[in-house]
N, C-alpha and C positions, 0 to 999 in steps of 0.2 A: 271359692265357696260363695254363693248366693245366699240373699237370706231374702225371705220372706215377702212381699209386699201389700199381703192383702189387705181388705180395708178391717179385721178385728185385729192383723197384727201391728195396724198403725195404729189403731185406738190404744192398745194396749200400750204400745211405747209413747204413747204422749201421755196419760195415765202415769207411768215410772215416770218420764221427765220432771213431774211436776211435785213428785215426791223427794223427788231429790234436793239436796243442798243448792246453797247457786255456788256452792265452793266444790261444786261436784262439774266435772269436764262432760257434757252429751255425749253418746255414742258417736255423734258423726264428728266429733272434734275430735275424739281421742284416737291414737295413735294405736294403730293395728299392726303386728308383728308380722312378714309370710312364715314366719316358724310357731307362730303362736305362743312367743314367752308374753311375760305378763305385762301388764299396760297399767299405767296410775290412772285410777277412775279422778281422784282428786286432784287440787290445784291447790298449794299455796304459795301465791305468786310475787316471787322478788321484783323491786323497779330499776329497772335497769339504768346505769348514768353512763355505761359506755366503755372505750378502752382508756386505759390510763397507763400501761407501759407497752410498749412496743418493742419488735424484735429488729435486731441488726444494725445498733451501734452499742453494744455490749464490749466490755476492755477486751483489748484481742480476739476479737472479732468471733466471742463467746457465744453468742446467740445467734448469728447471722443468719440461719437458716430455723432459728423459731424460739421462740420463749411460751412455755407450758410447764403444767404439773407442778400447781403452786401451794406454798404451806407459808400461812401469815400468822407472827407472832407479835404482841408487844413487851416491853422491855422499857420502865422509863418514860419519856415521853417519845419513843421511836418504834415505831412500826418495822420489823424486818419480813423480808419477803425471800425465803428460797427458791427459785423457779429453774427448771431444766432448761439450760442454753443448750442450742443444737450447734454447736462449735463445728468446725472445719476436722476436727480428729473424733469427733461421739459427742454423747449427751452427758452434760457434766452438773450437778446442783449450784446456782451462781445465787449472789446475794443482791440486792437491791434494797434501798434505807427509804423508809420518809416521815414526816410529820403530820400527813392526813390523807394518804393512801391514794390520793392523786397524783403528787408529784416526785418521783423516785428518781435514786441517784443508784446507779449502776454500781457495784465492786467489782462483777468478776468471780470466777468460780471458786467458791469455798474447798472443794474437795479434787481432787486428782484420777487418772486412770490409775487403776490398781498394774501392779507388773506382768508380764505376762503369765498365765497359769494360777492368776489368783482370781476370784470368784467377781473380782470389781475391773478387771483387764477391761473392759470394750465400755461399760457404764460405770459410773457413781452416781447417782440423782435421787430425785426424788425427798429432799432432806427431811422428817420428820421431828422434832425437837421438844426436849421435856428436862422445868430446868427442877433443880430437887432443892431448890436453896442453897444449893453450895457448888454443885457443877451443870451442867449444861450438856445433855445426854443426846445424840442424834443417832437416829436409825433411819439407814436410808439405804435407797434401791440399789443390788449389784448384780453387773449380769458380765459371764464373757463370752457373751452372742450378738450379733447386732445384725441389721437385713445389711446387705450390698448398699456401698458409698453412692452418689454422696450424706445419703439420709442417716445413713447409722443408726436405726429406732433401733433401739435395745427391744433384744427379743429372747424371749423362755430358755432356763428359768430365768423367774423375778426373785431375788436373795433378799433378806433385811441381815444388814450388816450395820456395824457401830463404830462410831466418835464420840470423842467427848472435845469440851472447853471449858474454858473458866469463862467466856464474853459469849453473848450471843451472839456480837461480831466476828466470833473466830479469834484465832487462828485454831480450827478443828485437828485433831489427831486422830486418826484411824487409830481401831482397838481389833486387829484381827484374831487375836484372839479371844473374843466374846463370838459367840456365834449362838445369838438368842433360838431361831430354831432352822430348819430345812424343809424343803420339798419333801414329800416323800412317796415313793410309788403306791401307785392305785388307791389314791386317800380324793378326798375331796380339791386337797391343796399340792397334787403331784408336777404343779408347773410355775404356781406362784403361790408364794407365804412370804409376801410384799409387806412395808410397814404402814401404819395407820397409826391415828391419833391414843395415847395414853393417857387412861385416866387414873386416880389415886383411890379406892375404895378401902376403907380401916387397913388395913397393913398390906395391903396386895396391889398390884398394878395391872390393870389391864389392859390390852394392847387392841385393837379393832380392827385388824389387818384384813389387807386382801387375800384372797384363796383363788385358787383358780385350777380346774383341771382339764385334759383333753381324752376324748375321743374321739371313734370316726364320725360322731355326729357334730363335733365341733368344740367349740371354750366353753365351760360352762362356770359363770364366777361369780361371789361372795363374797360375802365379809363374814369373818368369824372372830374368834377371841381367843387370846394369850395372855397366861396368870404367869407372873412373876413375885417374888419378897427384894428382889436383888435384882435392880437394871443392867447389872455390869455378869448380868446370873444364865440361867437357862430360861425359856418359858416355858411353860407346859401348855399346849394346844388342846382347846375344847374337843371333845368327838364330830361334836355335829357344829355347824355353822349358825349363824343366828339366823338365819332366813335359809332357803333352797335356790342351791346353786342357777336354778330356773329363774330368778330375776334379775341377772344378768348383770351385776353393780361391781363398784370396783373402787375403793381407797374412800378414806373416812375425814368427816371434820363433825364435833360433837359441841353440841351447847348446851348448857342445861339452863332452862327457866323455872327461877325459882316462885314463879308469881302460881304457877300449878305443877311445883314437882314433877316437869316433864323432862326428861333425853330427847334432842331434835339429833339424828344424825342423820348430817346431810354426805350423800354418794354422787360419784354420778354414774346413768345407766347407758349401757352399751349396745345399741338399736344395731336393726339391722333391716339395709335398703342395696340392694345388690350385693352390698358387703355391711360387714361390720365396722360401728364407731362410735364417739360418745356423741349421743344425741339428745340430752339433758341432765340436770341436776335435778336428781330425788331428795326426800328427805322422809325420813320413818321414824315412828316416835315411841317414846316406852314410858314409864315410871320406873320400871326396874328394866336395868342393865340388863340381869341376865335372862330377862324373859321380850323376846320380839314376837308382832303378830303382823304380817307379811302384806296384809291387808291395811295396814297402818301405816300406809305412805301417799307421797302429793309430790306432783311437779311443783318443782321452785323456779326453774330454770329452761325454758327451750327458744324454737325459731318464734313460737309465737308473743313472748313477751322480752327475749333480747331485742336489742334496735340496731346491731351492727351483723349479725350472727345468723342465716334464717336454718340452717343446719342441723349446725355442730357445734358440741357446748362441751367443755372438757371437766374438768375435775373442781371439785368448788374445796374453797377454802374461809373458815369464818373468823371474824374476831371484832367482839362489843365495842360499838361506840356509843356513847349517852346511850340514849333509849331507843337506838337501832341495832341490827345488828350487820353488818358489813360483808356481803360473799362476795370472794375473789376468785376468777374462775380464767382457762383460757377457752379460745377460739382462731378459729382459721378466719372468721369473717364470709358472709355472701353465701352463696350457694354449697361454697367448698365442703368439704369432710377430711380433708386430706390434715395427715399428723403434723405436717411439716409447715412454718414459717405461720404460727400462730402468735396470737399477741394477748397480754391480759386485760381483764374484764372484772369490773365493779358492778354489783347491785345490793340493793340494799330491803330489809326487813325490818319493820317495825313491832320494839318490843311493847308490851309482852308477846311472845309468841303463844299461839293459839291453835291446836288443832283443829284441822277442817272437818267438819260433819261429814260422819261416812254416810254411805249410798242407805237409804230405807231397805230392808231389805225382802224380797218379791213375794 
């Protein structure tokens, strides 16, 4: 598609430039889809400090072929980091410890393959964790599909399946019989009702999962919502998703600032350049949970303000320190896109967080 160049339609857009935020991305920066899903007009830009764990001296040679798909908690004065080892048998949820997010000590995989014929046989990962004051609840990815060795990326369905613990060191128990919710034909979420972050709202819980469905036009994926009274319970899944399947997002990390009663949840979104990958960390903002407006999101995260990364930015993960707030994300590094032998990545935001001024509008 061509667009325009004549000299009232260049007046015109330098005219809009200059209406704009300077937290708003110009046309000629921002990221243009060939399928035409949507693009974040805005920016609000993490600074990036780099990698800080690396793949492939994991215990038993747990990660050797990549460390991704991270979920950061604290606990105490210790920071736990779940993150997906691409082991030498699949992708397994491993653990990793520290005291200021730089320096991590390896454990080794928290969770096991499921047996053959159970829904966790090829994956476990993904750990999502929520503690209630008295146990320590995990909902995490099960799948028994995976592509051809030696990669193993778990592949459709994506399951949320359950453990618990008394430490958020583990030792975790699989709870197969909790089966919070399923896939289900011809819905929004008929290939993945993956886990996301939970939040506690007056007596209810709600879950921020991934949705994902197929057609022959391709994946089309969201986040949507799960009410639960009882973690150990069923959830009941929203009808509609919080956003349209058309913005192409996938797995949750949620902050709230109390400095203007805002929800920041941060996604990342899944571009697509020959093929499809994650090629930034989003973030959309609300006052209320259950109401999202699709237009209400910024880059946090891409090739333009990573320093190791010019690509591919994987799934971000947050959690407060003093008066920043801390995303933990993975990456392939350089040019790559590729799923495989990715390392993690720190950047950092300064609180209060602030929504970016949306675009004037025409």
């Amino acid at each position: 598609m061509s667009i325009s160049t004549s000299p009232t339609f260049t007046i015109l857009l330098m005219v809009a430039y200059t209406v704009w935020s300077g937290d708003t991305a110009p046309a000629s920066e921002m990221t243009v889809y060939p399928d035409g899903r949507p693009s974040a007009r805005l920016r609000l830009e993490a600074k990036d400090q780099g990698v800080v764990l690396k793949h492939g001296d994991g215990p038993g040679r747990c990660d050797i072929l990549g460390a991704r798909d991270v979920w950061v908690y604290q606990f105490g004065g210790t920071y736990y980091l779940h993150y997906d080892g691409a082991g030498p048998k699949g992708w397994l949820a491993c653990l990793a410890t520290s005291t200021d997010l730089v320096h991590w000590t390896k454990k080794g995989p928290v969770l096991d393959f499921g047996r053959p014929g159970q829904n966790d046989s090829a994956s476990a990962s993904y750990g999502v964790t929520y503690f209630d004051a008295t146990t320590w609840h995990m909902f995490y990815l099960g799948t028994p599909h995976t592509s051809p060795a030696p990669d193993l990326i778990p592949a459709f369905p994506y399951l949320t399946m359950k453990a618990r613990s008394r430490s958020p060191a583990g030792p975790w128990i699989k709870q197969p019989e909790v089966v919070p919710f399923r896939c289900v034909a011809n819905t929004y979420y008929d290939v993945t009702a993956s886990p996301g972050q939970i939040i506690r709202q007056d007596d209810e819980y709600l879950m921020f999962f991934s949705a994902a469905s197929n057609d022959k036009r391709g994946t089309h994926r969201t986040i949507s919502m799960a009410r639960t009274k009882d973690l150990n319970g069923r959830w009941r899944i929203d009808p509609q998703p919080i956003v349209s399947p058309a913005e192409q997002i996938e797995n949750t990390s949620l902050y709230f600032e109390p400095a203007n009663q805002t929800w920041f949840l941060f996604t990342n979104h899944i571009g697509l350049e020959g093929f499809e990958y994650t090629d930034a960390v989003w973030v959309y903002w609300t006052r209320d949970l259950n109401r999202w407006n699709a237009a209400d999101k910024a880059v946090v995260l891409d090739g333009r303000n990573c320093t190791w990364s010019r690509k591919c930015i994987g799934l971000p993960s947050t959690v407060k320190v003093g008066k920043r707030l801390a995303l933990l994300y993975d990456a392939p590094g350089g040019a790559s896109k590729s799923h495989m032998r990715r390392d993690v990545g720190l950047a950092w935001l300064t609180l209060p967080l602030r929504a970016p001024s949306r675009p004037a509008s025409h």
